[in-house]
N, CA, C and O atoms as a CHARMM CRD file, in Angstrom:
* protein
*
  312
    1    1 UNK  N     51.89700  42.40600  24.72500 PROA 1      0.00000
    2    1 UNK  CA    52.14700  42.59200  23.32100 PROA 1      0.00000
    3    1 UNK  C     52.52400  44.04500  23.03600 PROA 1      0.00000
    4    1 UNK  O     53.38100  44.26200  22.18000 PROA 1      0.00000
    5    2 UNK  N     51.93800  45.07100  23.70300 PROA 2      0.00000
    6    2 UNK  CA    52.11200  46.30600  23.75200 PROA 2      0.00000
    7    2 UNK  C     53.98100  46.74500  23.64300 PROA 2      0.00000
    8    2 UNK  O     54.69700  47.40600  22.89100 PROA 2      0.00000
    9    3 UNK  N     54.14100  45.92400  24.87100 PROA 3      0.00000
   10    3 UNK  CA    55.73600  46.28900  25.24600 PROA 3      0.00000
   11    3 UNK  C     56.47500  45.95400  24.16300 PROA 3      0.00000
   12    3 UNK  O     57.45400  46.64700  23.88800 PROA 3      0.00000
   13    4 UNK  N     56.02500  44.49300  23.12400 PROA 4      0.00000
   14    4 UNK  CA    56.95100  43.90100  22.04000 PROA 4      0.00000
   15    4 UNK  C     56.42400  44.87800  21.15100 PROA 4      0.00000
   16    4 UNK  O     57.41900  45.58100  20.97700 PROA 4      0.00000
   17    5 UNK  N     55.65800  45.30300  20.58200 PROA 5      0.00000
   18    5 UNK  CA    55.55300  46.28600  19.31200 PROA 5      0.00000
   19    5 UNK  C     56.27500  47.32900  19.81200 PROA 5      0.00000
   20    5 UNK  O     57.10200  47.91600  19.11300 PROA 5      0.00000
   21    6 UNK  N     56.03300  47.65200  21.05000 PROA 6      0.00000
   22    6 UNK  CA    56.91900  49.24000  21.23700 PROA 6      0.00000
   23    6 UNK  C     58.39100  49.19300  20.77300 PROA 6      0.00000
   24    6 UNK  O     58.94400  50.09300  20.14100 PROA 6      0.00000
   25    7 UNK  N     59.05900  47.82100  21.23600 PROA 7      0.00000
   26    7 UNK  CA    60.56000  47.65000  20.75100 PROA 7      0.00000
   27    7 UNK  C     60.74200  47.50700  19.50300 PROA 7      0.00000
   28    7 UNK  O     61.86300  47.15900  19.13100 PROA 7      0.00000
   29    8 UNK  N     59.43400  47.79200  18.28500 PROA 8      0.00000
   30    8 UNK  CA    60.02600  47.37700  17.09700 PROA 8      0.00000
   31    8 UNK  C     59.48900  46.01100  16.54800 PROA 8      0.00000
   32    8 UNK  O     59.57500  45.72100  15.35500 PROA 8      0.00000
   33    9 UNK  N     58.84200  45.06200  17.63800 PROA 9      0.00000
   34    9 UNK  CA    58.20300  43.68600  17.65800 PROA 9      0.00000
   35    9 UNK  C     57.07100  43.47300  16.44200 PROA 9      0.00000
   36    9 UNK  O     56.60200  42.36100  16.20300 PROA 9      0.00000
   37   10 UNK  N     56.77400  44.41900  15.86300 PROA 10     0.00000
   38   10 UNK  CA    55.52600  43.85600  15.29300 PROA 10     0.00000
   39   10 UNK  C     56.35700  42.92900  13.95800 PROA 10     0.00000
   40   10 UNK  O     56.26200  41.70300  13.89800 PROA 10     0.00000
   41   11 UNK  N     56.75300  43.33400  13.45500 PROA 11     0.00000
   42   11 UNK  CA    57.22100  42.10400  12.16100 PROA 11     0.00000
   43   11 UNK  C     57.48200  40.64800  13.13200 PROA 11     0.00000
   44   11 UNK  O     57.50400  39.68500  12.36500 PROA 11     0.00000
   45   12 UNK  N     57.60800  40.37900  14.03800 PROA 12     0.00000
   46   12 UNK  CA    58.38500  39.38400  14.90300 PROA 12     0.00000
   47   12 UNK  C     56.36400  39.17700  14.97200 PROA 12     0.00000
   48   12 UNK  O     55.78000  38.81100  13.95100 PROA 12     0.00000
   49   13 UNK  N     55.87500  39.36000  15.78200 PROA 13     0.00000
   50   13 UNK  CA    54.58600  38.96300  16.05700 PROA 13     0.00000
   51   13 UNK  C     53.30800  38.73000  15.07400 PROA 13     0.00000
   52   13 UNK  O     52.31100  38.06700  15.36000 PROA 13     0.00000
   53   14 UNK  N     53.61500  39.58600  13.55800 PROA 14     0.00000
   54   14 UNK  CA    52.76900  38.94900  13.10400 PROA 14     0.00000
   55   14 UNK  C     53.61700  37.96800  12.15200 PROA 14     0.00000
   56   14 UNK  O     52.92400  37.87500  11.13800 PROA 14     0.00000
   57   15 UNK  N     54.41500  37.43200  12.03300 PROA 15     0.00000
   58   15 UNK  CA    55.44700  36.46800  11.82500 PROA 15     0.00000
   59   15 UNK  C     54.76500  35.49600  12.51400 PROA 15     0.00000
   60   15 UNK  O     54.17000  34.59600  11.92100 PROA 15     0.00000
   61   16 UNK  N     54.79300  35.58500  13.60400 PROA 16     0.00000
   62   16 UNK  CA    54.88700  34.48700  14.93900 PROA 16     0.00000
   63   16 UNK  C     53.56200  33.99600  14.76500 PROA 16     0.00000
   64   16 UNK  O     53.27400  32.80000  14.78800 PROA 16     0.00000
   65   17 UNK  N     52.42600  35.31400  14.52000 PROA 17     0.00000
   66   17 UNK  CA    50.67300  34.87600  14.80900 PROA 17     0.00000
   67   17 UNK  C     50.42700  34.19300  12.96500 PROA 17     0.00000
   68   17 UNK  O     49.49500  33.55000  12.48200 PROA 17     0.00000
   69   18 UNK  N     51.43000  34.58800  12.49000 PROA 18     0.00000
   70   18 UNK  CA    51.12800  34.00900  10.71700 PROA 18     0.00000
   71   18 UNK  C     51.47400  32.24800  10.80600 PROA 18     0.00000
   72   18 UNK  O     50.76400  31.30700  10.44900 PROA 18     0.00000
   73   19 UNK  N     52.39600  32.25100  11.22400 PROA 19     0.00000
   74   19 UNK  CA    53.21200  30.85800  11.21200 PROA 19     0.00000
   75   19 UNK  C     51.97800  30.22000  12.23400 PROA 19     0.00000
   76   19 UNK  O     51.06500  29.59700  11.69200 PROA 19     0.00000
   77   20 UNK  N     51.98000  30.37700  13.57700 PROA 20     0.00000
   78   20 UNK  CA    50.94300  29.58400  14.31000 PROA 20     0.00000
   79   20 UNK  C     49.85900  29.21700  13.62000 PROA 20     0.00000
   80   20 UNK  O     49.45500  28.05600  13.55600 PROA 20     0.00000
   81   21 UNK  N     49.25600  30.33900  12.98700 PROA 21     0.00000
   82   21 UNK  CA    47.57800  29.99000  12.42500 PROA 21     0.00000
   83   21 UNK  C     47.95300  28.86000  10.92200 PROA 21     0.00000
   84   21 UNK  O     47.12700  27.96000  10.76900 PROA 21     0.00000
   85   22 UNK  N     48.72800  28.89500  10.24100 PROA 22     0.00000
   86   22 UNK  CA    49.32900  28.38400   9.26800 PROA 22     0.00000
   87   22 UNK  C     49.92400  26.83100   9.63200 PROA 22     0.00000
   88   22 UNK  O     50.04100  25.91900   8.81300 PROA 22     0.00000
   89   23 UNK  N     50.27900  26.77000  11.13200 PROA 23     0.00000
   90   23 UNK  CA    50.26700  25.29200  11.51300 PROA 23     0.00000
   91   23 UNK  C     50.24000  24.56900  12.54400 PROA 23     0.00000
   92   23 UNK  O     50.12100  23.34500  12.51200 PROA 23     0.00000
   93   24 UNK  N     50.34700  25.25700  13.57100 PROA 24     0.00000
   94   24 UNK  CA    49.78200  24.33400  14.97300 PROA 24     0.00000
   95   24 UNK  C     49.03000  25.46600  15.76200 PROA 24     0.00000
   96   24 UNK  O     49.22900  25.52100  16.97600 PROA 24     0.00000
   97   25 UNK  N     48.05200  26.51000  15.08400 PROA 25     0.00000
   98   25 UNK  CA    47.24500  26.63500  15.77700 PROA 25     0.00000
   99   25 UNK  C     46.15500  25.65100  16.21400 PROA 25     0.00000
  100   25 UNK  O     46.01800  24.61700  15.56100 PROA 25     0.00000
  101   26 UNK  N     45.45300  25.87000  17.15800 PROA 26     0.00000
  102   26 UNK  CA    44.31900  24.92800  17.06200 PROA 26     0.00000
  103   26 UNK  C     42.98900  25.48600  16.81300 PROA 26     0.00000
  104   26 UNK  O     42.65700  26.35500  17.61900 PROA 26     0.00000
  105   27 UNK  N     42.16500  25.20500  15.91300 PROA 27     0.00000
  106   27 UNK  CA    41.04100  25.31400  15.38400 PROA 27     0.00000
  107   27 UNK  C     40.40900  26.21400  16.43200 PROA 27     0.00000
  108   27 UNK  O     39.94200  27.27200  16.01100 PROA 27     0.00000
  109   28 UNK  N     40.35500  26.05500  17.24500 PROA 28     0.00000
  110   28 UNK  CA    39.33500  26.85100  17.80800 PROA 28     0.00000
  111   28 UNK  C     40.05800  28.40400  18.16400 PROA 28     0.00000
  112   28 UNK  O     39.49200  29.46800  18.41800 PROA 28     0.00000
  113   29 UNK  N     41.44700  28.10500  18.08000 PROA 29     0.00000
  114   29 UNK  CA    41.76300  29.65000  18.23100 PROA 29     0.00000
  115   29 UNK  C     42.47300  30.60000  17.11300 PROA 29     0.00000
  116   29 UNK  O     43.35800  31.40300  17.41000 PROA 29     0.00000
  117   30 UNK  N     41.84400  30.36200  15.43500 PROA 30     0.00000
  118   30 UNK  CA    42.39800  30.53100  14.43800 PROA 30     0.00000
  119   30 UNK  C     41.42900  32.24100  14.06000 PROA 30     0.00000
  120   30 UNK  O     41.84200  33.11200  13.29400 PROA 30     0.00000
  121   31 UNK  N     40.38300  32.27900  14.69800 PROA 31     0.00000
  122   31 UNK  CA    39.49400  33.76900  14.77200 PROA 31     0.00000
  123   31 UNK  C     40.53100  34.79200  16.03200 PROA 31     0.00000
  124   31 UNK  O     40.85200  35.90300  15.61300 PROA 31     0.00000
  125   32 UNK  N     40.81800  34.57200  16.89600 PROA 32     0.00000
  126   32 UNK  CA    41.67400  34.97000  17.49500 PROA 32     0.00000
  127   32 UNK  C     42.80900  35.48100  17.10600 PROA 32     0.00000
  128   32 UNK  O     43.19300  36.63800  17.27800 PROA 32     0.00000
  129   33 UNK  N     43.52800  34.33500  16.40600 PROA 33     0.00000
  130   33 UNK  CA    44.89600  34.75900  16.04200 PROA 33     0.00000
  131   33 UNK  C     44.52000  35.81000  14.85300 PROA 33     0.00000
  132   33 UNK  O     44.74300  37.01900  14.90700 PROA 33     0.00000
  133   34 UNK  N     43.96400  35.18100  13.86700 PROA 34     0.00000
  134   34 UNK  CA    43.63700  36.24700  12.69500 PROA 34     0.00000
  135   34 UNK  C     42.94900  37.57500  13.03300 PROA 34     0.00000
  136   34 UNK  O     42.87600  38.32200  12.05800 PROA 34     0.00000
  137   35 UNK  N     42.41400  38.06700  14.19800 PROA 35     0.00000
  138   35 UNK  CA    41.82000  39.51000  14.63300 PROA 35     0.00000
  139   35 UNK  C     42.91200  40.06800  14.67400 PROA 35     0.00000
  140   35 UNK  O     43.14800  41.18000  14.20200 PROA 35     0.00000
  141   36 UNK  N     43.93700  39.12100  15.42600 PROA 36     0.00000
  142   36 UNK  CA    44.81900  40.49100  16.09500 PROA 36     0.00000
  143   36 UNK  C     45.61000  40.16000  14.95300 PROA 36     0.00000
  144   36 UNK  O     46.20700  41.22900  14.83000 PROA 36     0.00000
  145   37 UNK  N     45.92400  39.62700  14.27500 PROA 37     0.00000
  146   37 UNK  CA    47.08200  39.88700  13.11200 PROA 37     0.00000
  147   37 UNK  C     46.41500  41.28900  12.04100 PROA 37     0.00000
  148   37 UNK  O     47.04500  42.28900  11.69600 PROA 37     0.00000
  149   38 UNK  N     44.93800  40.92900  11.69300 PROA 38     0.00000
  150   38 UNK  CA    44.36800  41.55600  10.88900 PROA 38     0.00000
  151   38 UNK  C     44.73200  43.59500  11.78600 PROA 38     0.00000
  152   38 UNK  O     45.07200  44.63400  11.21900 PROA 38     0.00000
  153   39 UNK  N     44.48500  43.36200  13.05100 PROA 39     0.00000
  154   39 UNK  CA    44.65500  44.70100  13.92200 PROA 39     0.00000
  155   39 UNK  C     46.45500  45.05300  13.86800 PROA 39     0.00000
  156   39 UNK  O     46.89500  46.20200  13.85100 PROA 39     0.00000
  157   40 UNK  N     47.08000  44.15400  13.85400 PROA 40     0.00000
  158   40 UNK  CA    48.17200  44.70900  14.07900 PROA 40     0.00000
  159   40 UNK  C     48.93100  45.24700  12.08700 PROA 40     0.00000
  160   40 UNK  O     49.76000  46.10300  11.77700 PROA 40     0.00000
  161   41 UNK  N     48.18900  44.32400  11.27600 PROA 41     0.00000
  162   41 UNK  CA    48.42700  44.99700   9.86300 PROA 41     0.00000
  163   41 UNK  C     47.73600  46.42900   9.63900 PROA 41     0.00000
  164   41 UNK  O     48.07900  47.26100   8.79900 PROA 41     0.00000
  165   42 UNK  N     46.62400  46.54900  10.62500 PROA 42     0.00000
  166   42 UNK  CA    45.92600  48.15900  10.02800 PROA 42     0.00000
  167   42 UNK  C     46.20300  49.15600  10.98300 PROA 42     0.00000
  168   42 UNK  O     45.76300  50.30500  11.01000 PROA 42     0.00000
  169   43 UNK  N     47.01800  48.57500  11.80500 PROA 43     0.00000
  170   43 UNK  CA    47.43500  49.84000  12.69700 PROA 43     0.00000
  171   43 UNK  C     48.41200  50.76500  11.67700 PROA 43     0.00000
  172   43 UNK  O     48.83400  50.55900  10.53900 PROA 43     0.00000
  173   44 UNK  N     48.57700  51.93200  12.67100 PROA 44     0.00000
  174   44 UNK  CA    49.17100  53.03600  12.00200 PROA 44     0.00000
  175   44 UNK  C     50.54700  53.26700  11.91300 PROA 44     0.00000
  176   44 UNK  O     51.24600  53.81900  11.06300 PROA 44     0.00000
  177   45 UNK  N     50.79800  52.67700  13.07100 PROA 45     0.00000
  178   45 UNK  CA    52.27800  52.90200  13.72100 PROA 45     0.00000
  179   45 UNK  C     53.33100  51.41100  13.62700 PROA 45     0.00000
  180   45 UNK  O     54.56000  51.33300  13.64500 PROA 45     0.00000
  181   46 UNK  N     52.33300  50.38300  13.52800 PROA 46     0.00000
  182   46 UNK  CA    53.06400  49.20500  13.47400 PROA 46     0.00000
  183   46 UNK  C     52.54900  48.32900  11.63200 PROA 46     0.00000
  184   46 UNK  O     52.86800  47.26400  11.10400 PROA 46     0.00000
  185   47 UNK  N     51.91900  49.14600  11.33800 PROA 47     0.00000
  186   47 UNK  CA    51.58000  47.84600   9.94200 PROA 47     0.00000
  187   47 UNK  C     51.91900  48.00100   8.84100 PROA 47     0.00000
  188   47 UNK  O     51.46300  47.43500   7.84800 PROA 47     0.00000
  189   48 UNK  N     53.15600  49.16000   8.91600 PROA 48     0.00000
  190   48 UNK  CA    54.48300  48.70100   7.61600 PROA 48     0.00000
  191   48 UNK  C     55.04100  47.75300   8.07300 PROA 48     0.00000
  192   48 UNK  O     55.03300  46.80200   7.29100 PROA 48     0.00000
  193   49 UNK  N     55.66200  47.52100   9.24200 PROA 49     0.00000
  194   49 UNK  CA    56.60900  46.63000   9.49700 PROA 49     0.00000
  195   49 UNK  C     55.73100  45.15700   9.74300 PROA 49     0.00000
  196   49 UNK  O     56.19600  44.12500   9.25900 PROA 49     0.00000
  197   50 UNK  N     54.77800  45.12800  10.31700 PROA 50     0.00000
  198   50 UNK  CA    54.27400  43.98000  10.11300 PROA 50     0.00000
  199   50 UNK  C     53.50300  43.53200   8.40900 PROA 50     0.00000
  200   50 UNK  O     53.12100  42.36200   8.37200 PROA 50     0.00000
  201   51 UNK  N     53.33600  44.12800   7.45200 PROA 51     0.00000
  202   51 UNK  CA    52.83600  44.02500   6.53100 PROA 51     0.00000
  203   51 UNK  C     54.16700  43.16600   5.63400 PROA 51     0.00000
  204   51 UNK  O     54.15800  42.02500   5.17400 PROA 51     0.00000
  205   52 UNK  N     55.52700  44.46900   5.60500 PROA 52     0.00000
  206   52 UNK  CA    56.45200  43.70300   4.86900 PROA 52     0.00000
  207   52 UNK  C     56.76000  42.49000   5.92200 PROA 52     0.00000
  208   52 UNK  O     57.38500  41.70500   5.20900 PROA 52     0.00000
  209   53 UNK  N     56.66900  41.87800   7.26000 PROA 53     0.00000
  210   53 UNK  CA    57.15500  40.59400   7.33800 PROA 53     0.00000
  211   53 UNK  C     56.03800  39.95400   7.16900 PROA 53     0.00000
  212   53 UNK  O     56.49300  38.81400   7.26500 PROA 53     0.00000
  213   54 UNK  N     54.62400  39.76600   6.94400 PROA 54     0.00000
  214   54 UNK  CA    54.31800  38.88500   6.53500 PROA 54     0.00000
  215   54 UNK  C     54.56800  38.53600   5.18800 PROA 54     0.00000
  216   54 UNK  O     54.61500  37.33200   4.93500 PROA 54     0.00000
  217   55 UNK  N     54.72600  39.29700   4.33100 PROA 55     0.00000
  218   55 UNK  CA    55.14300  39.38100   2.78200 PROA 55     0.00000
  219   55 UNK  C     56.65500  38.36600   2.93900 PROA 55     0.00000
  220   55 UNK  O     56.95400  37.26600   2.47600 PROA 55     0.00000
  221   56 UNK  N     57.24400  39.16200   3.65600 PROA 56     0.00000
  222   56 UNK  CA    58.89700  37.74200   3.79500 PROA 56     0.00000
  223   56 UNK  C     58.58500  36.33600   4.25800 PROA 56     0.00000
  224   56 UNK  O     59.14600  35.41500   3.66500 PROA 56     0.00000
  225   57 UNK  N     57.34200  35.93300   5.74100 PROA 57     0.00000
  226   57 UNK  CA    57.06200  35.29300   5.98300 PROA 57     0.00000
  227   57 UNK  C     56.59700  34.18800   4.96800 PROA 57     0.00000
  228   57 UNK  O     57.01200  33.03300   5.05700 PROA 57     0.00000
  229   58 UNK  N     55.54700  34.67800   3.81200 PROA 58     0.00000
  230   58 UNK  CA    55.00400  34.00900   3.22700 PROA 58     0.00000
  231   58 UNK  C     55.78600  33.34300   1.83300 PROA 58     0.00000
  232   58 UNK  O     55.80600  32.31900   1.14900 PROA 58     0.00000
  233   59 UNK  N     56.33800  34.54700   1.92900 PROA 59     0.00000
  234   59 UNK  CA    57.69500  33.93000   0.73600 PROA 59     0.00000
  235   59 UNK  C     59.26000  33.22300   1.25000 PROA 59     0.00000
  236   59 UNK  O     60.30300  33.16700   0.59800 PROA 59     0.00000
  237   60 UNK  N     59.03600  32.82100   2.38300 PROA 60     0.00000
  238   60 UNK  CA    60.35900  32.02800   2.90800 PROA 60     0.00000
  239   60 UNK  C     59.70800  30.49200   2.11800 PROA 60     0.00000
  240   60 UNK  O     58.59600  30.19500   1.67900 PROA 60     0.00000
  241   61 UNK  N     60.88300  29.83400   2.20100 PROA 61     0.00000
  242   61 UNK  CA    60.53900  28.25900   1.55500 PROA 61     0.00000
  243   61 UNK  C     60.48100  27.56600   2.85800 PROA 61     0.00000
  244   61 UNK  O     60.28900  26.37400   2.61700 PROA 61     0.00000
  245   62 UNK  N     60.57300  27.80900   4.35400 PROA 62     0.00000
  246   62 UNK  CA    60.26500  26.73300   5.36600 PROA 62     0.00000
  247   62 UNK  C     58.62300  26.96100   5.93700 PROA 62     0.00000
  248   62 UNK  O     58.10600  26.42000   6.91400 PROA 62     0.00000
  249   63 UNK  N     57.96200  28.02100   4.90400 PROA 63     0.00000
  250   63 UNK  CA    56.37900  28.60600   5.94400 PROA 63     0.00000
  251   63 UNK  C     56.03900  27.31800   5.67700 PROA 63     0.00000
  252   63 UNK  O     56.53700  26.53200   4.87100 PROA 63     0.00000
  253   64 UNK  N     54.96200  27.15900   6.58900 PROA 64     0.00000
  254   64 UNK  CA    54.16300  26.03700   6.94700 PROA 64     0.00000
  255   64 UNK  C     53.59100  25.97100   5.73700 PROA 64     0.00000
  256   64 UNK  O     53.40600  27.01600   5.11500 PROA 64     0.00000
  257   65 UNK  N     53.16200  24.55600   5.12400 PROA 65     0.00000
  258   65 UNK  CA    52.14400  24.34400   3.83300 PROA 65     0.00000
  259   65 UNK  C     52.97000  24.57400   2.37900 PROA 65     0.00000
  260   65 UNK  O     52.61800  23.89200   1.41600 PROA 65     0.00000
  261   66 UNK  N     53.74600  25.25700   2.27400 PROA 66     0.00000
  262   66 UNK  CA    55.08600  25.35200   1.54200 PROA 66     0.00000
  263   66 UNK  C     55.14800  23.98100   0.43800 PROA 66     0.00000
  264   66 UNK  O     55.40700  22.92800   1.01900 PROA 66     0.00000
  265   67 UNK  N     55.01600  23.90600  -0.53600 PROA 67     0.00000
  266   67 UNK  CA    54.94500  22.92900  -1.45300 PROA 67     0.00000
  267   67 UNK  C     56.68500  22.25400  -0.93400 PROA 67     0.00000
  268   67 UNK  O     57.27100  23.14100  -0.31400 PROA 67     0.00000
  269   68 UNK  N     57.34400  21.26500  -1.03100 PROA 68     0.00000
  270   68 UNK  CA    58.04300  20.91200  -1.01900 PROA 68     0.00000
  271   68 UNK  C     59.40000  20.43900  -2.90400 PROA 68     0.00000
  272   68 UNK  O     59.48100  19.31600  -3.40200 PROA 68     0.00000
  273   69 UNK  N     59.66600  20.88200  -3.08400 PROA 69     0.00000
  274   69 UNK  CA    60.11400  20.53900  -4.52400 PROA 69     0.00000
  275   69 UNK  C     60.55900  19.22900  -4.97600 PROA 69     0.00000
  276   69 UNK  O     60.46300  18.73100  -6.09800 PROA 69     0.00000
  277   70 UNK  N     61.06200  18.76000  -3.91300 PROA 70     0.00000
  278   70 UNK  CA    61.34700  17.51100  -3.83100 PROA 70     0.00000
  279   70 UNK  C     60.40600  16.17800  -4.09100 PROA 70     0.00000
  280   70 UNK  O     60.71600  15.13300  -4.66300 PROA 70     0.00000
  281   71 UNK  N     59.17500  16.55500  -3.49300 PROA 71     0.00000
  282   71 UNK  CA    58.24900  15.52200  -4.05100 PROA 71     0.00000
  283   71 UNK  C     57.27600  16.09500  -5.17200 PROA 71     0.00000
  284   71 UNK  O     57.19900  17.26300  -5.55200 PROA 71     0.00000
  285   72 UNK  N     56.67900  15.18600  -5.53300 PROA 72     0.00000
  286   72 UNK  CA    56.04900  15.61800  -6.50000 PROA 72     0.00000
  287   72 UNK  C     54.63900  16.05200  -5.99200 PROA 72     0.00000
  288   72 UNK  O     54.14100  15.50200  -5.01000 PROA 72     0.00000
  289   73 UNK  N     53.99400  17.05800  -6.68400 PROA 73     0.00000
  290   73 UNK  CA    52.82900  18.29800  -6.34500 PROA 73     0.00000
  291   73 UNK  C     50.94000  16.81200  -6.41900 PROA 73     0.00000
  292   73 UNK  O     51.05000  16.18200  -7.47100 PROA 73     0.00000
  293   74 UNK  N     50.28100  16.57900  -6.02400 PROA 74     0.00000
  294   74 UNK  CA    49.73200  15.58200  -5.99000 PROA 74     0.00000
  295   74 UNK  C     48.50200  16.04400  -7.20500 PROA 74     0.00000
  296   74 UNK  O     48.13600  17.21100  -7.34600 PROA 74     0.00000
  297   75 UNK  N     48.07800  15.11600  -7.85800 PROA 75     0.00000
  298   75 UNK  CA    47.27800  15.43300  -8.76800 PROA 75     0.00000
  299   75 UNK  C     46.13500  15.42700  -8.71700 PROA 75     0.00000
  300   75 UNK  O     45.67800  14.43100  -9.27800 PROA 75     0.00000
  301   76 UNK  N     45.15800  16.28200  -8.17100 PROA 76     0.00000
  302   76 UNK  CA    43.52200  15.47800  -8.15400 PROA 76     0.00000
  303   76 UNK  C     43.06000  16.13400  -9.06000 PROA 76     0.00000
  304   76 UNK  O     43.25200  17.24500  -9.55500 PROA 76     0.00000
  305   77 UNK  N     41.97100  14.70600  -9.32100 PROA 77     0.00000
  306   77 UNK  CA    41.37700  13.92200 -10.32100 PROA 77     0.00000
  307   77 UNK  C     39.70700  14.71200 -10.04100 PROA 77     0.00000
  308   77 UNK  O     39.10100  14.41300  -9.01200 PROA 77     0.00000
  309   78 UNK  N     39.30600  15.35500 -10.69300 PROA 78     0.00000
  310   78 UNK  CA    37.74400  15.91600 -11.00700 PROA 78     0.00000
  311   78 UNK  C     37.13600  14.45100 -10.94900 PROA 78     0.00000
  312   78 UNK  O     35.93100  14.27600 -11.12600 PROA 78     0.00000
């Protein structure tokens, strides 16, 4: 991971660790993914660039969980 942030990688990786935990991570490795995302947003050298792509990440219309417009939003009932 070292070598991909050095090239500039961190928007690409916490992209990559946002999207996984968001939909085919698997449960048991969702503390994992979220450490090192949480480490790679407070680093010094890499967590502008990973900060603004999760900000793009989360505002693209294909992120995982993404309401769809097309159907309708489901209503629950108290």
């Amino acid at each position: 991971m070292e070598a991909a942030l050095a090239n500039g990688g961190a928007g690409t990786a916490a992209t990559a660790l946002l999207r996984a935990a968001a939909d085919t991570c698997p449960q048991q490795l969702l503390r994992a993914a979220a450490t090192a995302l949480r480490a790679l947003l407070a680093s010094g050298a890499h967590g502008g660039a990973a900060r603004s792509a999760v900000v793009h990440a989360l505002s693209a219309p294909d992120f995982p969980g993404t309401p769809n417009p097309t159907y309708p939003s489901p209503v629950w009932i108290a």
